[in-house]
C-alpha positions, -999 to 999 in steps of 0.1 A, spaced: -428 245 615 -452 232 587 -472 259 568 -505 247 554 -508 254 516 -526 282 506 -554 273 478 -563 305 454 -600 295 450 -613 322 426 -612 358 409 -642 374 410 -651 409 392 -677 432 409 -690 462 382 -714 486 388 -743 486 362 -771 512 375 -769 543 399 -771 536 428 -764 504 438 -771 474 413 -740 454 402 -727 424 381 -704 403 398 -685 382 377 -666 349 380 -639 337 361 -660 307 347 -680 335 329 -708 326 351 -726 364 359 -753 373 387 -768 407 396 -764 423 431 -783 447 446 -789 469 477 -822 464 500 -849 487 493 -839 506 524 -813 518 509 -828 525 475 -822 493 460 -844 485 428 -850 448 433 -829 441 403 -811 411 421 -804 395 455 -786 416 484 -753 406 497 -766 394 530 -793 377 511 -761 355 488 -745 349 517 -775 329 536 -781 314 501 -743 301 501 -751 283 535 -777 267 522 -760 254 487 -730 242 504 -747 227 534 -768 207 508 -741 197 480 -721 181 515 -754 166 523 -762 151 487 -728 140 482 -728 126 521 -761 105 508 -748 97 476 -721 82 489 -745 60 509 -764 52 480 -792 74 486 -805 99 461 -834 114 471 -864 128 449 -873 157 470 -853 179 487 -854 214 497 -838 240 521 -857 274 539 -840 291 559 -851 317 590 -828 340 598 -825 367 622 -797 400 628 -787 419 650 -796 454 652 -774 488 645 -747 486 621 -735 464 608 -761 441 609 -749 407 608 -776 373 612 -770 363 644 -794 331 642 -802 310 615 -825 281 614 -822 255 583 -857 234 575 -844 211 557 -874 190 538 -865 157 521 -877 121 511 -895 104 539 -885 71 525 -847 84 537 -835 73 565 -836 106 583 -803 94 609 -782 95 579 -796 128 570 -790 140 602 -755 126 605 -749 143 570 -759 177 581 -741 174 608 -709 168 594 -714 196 568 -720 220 596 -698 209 615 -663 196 592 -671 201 555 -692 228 546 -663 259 539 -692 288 541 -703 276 576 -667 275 583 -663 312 572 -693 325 590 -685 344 625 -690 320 656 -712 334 675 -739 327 645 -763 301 656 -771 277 628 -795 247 637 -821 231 614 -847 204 615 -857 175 589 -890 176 577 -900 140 562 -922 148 532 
């Protein structure tokens, strides 16, 4: 039987900088960012909550798939952003059950091959989506702008 090969992606450090809960997480490209609990849980707003990096790594690796999808195409467009809605689940823990991807770009793009390009990053390429649970519902819409 063939094994697949395993890839070791990354080392990451997590450090704890301030009581109770803030912490600087930090890769082995020396690149830093600060964590933080949610103000329910005494948080201080000194940087983005777990569940809050997590949707955020959707969104930038749904959208470097989709960039390099277009680029490949030839298309670059000159406006492009990502919000996201995103809903969880109640008692603990509390993961997002739903989230919905509005996904606004160039209205001279041919919004097919944008389609067909978020598609296959949800769907084949994008390795966050891939480690998300299931039973998460992701959808988005294009909006031309």
């Amino acid at each position: 039987m063939k094994h697949k090969k395993r890839l070791k992606f990354m080392d990451m450090e997590l450090t704890r900088i301030e009581a109770p809960y803030v912490f600087e997480l930090n890769a082995q490209n020396n690149l830093k960012l600060v964590m933080d609990s949610s103000e329910s849980l005494e948080g201080k707003n000194r940087g983005m909550t777990p569940m809050q990096l997590l949707l955020g790594g959707l969104m930038g690796c749904m959208s470097i798939d989709v960039m390099l999808v277009l680029k490949k195409q030839k298309m670059s467009p000159k406006v492009y952003r990502v919000e996201a809605d995103a809903t969880k689940k109640d008692g603990v823990p509390t993961p997002y059950d739903k989230i919905h991807l509005k996904i606004s770009i160039d209205k001279e793009i041919d919004l097919k091959r944008v389609h067909r390009a978020v598609d296959l990053s949800l769907n084949k390429y994008c390795s966050v989506r891939a480690s998300l649970h299931p039973d998460i519902s992701v959808s988005y819409e294009i909006i031309p702008v």
